[in-house]
VORO-289304 format. One record per residue (C-alpha): residue number from 0; residue in one letter; y, x, z. Coordinates in steps of 0.25 Angstrom, whole numbers, plus 5000, padded with zeros to 4 digits. Layout:
N
(rec NUM, A, (Y, X, Z))
...
END
This chain:
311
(rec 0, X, (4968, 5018, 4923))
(rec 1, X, (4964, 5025, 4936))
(rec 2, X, (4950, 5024, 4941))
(rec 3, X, (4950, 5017, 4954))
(rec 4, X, (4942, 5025, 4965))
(rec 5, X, (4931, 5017, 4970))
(rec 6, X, (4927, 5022, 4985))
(rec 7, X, (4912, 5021, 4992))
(rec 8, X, (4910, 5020, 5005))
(rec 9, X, (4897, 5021, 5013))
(rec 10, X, (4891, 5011, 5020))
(rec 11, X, (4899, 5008, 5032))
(rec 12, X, (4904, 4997, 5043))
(rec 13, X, (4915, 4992, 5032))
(rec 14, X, (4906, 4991, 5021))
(rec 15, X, (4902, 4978, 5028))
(rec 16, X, (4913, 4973, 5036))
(rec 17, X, (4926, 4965, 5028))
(rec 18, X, (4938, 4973, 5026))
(rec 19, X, (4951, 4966, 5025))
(rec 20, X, (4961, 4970, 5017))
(rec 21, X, (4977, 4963, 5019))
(rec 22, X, (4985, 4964, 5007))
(rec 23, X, (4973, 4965, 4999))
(rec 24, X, (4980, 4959, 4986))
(rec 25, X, (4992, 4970, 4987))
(rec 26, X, (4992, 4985, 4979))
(rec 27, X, (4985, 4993, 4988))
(rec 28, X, (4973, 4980, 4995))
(rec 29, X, (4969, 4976, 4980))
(rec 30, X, (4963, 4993, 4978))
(rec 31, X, (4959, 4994, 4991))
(rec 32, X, (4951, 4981, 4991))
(rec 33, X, (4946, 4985, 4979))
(rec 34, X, (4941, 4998, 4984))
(rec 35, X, (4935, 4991, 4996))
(rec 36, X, (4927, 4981, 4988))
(rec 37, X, (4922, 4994, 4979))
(rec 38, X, (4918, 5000, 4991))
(rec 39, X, (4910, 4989, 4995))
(rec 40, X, (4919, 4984, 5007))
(rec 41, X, (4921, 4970, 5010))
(rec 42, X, (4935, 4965, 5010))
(rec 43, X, (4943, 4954, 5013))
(rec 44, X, (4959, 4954, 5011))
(rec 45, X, (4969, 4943, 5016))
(rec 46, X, (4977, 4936, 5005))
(rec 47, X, (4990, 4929, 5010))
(rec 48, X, (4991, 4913, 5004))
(rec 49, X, (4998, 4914, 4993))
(rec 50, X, (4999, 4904, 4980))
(rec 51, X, (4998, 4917, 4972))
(rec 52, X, (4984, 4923, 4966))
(rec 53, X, (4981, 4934, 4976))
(rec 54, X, (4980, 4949, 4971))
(rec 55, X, (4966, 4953, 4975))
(rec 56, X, (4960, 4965, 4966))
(rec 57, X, (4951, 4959, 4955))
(rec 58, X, (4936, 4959, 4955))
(rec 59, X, (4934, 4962, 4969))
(rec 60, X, (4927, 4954, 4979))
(rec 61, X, (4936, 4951, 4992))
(rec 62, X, (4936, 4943, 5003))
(rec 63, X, (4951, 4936, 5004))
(rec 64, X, (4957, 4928, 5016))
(rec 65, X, (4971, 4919, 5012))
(rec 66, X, (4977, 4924, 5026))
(rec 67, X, (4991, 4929, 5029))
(rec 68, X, (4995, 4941, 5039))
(rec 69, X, (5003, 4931, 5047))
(rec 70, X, (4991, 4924, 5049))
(rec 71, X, (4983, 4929, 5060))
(rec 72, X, (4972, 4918, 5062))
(rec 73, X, (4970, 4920, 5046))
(rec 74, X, (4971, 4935, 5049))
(rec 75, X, (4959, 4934, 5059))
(rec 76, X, (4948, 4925, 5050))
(rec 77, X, (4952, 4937, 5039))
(rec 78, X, (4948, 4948, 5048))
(rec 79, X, (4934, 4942, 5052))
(rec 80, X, (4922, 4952, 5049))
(rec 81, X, (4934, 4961, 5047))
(rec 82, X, (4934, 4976, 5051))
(rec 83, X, (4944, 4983, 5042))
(rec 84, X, (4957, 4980, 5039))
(rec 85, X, (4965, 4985, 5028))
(rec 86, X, (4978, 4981, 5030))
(rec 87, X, (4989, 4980, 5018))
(rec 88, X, (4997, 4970, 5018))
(rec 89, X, (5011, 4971, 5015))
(rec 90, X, (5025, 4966, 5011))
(rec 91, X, (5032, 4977, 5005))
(rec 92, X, (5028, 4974, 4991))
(rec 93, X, (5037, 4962, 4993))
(rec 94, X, (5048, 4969, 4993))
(rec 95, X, (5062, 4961, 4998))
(rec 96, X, (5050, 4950, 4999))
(rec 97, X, (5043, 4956, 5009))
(rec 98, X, (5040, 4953, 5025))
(rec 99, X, (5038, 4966, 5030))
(rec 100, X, (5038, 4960, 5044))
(rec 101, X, (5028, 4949, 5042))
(rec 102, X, (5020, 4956, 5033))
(rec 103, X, (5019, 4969, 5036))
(rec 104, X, (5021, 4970, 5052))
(rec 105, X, (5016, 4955, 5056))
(rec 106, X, (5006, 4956, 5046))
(rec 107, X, (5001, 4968, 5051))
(rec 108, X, (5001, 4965, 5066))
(rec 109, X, (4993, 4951, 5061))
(rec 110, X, (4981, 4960, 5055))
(rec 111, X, (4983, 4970, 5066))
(rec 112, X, (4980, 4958, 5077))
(rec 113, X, (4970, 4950, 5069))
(rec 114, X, (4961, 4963, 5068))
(rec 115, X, (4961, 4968, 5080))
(rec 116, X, (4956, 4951, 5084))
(rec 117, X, (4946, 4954, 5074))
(rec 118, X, (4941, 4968, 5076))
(rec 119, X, (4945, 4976, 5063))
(rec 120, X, (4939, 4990, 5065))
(rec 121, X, (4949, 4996, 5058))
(rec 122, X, (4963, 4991, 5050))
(rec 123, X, (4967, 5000, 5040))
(rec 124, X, (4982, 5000, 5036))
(rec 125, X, (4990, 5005, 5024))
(rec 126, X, (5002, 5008, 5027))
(rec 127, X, (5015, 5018, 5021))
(rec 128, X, (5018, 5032, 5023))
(rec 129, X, (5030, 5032, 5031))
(rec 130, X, (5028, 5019, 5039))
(rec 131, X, (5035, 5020, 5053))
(rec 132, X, (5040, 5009, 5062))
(rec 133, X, (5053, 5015, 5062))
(rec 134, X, (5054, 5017, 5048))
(rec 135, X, (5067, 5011, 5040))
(rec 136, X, (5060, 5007, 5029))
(rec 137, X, (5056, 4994, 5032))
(rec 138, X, (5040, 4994, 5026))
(rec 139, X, (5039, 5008, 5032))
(rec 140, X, (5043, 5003, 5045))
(rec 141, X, (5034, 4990, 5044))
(rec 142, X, (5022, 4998, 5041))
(rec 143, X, (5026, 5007, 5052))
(rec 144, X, (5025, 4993, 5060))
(rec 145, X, (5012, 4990, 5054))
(rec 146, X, (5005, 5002, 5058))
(rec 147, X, (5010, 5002, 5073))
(rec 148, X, (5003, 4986, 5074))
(rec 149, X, (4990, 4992, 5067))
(rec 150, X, (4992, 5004, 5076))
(rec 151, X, (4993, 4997, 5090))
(rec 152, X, (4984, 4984, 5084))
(rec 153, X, (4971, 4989, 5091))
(rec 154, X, (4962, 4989, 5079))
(rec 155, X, (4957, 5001, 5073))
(rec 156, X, (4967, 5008, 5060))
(rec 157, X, (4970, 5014, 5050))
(rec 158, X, (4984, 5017, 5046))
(rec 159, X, (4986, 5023, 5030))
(rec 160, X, (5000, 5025, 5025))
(rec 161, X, (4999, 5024, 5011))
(rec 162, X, (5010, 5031, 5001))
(rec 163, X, (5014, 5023, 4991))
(rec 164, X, (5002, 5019, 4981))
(rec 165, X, (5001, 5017, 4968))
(rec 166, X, (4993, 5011, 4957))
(rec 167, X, (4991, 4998, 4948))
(rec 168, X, (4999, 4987, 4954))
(rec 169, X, (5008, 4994, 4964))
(rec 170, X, (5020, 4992, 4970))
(rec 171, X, (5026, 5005, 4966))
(rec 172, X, (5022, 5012, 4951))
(rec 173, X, (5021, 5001, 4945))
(rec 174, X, (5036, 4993, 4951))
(rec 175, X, (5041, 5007, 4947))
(rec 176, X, (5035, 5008, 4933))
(rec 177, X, (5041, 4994, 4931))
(rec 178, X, (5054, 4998, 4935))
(rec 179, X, (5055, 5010, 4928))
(rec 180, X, (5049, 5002, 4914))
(rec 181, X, (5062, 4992, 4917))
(rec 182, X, (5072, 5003, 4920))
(rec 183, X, (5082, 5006, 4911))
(rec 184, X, (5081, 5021, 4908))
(rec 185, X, (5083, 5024, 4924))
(rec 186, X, (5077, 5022, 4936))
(rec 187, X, (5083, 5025, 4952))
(rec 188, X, (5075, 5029, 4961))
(rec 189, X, (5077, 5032, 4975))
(rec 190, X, (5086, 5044, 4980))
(rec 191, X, (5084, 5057, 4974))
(rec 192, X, (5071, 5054, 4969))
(rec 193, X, (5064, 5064, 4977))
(rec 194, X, (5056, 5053, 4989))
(rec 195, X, (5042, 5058, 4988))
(rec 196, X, (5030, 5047, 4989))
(rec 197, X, (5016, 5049, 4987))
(rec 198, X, (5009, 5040, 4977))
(rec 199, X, (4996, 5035, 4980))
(rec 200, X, (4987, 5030, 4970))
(rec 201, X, (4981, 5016, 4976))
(rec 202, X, (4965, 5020, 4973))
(rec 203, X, (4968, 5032, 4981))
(rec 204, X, (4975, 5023, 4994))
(rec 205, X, (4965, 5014, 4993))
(rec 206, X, (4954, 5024, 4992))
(rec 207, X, (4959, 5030, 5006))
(rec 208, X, (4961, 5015, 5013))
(rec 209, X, (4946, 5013, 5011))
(rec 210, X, (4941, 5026, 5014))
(rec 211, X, (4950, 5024, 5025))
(rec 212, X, (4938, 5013, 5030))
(rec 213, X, (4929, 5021, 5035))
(rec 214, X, (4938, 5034, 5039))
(rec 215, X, (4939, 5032, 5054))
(rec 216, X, (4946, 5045, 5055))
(rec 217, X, (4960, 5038, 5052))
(rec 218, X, (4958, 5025, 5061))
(rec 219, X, (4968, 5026, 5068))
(rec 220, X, (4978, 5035, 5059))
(rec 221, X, (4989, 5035, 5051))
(rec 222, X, (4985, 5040, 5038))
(rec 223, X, (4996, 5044, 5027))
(rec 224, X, (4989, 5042, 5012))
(rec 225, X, (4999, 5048, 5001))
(rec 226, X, (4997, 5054, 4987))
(rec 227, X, (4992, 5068, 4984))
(rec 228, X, (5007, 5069, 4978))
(rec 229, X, (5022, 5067, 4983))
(rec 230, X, (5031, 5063, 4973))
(rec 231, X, (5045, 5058, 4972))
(rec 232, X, (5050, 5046, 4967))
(rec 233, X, (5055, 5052, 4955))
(rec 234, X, (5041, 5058, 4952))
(rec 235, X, (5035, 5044, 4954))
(rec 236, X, (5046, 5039, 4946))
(rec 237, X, (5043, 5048, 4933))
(rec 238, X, (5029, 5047, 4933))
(rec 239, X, (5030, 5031, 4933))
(rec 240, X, (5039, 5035, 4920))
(rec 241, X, (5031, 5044, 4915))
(rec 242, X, (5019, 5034, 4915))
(rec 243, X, (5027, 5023, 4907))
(rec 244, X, (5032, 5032, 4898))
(rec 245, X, (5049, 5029, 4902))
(rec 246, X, (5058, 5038, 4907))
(rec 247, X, (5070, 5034, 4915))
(rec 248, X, (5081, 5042, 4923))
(rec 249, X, (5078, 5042, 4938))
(rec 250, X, (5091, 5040, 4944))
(rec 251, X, (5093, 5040, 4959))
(rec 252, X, (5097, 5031, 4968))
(rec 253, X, (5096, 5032, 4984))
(rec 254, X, (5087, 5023, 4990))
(rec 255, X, (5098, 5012, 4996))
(rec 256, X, (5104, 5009, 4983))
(rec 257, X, (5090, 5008, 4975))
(rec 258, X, (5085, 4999, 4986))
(rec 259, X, (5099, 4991, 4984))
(rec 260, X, (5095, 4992, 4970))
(rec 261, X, (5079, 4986, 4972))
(rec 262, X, (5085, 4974, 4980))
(rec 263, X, (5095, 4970, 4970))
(rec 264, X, (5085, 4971, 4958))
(rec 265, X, (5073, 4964, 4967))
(rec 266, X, (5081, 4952, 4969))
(rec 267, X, (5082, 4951, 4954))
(rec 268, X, (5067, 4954, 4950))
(rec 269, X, (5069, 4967, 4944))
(rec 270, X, (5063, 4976, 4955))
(rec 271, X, (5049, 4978, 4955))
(rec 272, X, (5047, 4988, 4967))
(rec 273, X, (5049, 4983, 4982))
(rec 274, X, (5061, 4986, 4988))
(rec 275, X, (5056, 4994, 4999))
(rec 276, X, (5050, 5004, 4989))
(rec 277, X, (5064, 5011, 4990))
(rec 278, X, (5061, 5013, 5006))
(rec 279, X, (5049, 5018, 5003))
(rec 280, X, (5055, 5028, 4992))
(rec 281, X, (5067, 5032, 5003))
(rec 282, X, (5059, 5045, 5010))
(rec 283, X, (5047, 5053, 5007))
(rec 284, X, (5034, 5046, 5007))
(rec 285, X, (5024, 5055, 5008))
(rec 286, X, (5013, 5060, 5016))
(rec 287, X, (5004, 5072, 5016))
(rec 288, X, (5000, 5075, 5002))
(rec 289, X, (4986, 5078, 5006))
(rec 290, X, (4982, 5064, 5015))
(rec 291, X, (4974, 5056, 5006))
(rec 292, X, (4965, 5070, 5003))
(rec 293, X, (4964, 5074, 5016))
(rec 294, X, (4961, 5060, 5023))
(rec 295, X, (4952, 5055, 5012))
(rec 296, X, (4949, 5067, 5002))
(rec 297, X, (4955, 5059, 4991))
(rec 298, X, (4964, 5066, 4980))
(rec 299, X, (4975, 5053, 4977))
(rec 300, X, (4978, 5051, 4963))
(rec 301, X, (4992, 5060, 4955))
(rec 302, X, (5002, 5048, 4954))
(rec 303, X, (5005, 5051, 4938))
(rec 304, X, (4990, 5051, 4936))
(rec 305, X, (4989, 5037, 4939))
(rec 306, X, (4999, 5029, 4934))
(rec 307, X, (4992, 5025, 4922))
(rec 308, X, (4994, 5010, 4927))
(rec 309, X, (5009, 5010, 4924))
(rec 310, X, (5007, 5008, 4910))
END
């Protein structure tokens, strides 16, 4: 398995102040919590009542507050002694299930008035590459919503859209590999094949949302984070197959009938990835291949060379 990075900061006015962290149970909260608590930063994340065992990462000590987004008084009490927020919260994930309205836009709006009441000194918001109010694509244009709350909210930000990332527990390489295990000797993927995305391995994301903490040359910015490599589908698609050992003929498909294709087998159970993963896989999603080097003097990780979790 992949060695995790583990980042150090010097001494500084977060080291003693609370972080808050919404959607701290999902993909990317439980590695940044994580690398928060190894950095020795306090932090408190917001878990939404639920009758099911949260998802918080193991063997880390964490403040956790049972509040919802829509619940603003809630939202206030979490955000006392706070200074930094991190906010992930999502719905996407969901799929057909998900309230992108409610979660993604009210949500945000809800964190975005309750720390200004509160004084957060900076809230720090991971976002997608290609977000944009007018966008077609309905996550693409609620995290474009999103980010225009945070951006006319008042309160100190920092705005990261995030290619998609990857590692163990995803909800990309690892709903494909189960696919492409259950395939029967073919697999569609979307139009010709040739939509290029830029993988990034989760350590590395997280590694830039943390360093972005104490980096005040991006408050205020919008910052595109992507992989040192863009790839097509089709390469994404191989390397998955090459990792569990399967061959299967890549067939196409355009995007319209493969997304008629993913709500007909969702409704039966057989789909493991969301539905809007075939937005995101419509156009390009890429951004300059040198942003995470020159921004954080990081090197992110080859795709293939980490993908050791599949198996």
């Amino acid at each position: 398995m992949p060695v995790e990075k583990v980042i150090k900061v010097n001494f500084s006015r977060y080291n003693t102040a609370m972080i808050l962290v919404t959607g701290g149970t999902g993909f990317v909260g439980r590695a940044l919590i994580r690398q928060l608590r190894q950095a020795d930063y306090p932090v408190r994340t917001l878990l939404r009542p639920s009758p099911k065992s949260p998802n918080l990462p193991q063997g880390v000590a964490v403040d956790v507050v049972l509040c919802s987004l829509n619940d603003e008084r809630g939202l206030r009490a979490a955000m006392k002694g706070v200074k930094v927020v991190y906010h992930l919260a999502g719905s996407e994930r969901l799929s057909t299930k998900a309230d992108l309205n409610q979660v993604d836009i009210a949500g945000t709006e809800a964190i975005v008035r309750a720390a200004s009441q509160a004084g957060v000194e900076k809230l720090i918001f991971l976002s997608h590459l290609g977000a944009d109010r007018q966008s077609a694509f309905a996550v693409l244009k609620a995290k474009g919503i999103a980010e225009h709350l945070i951006q006319q909210g008042g309160v100190p930000y920092v705005i990261l859209r995030s290619a998609v990332a990857y590692g163990p527990g995803d909800a990309f390489t690892e709903p494909l590999a189960r696919v492409l295990r259950r395939s029967p000797g073919f697999f569609f993927i979307p139009n010709d094949g040739r939509g290029l995305i830029q993988p990034l391995w989760i350590e590395d994301l997280v590694t830039c949302m943390v360093m972005a903490l104490e980096d005040e040359r991006l408050v205020g910015q919008v910052t595109n984070l992507g992989g040192i490599e863009a790839l097509t589908i089709r390469d994404v698609v191989r390397a998955i197959c090459q990792q569990l050992g399967v061959r299967r003929l890549l067939l196409h498909l355009p995007v319209k009938r493969l997304r008629s294709l993913a709500l007909f087998l969702e409704q039966t159970g057989n789909f493991p990835l969301s539905i809007y993963w075939m937005d995101y896989l419509s156009y390009d999603r890429t951004c300059p291949l040198d942003s995470v080097p020159r921004q954080f003097g990081l090197l992110p990780a080859r795709f293939h060379q980490q993908l050791g979790y599949l198996r």
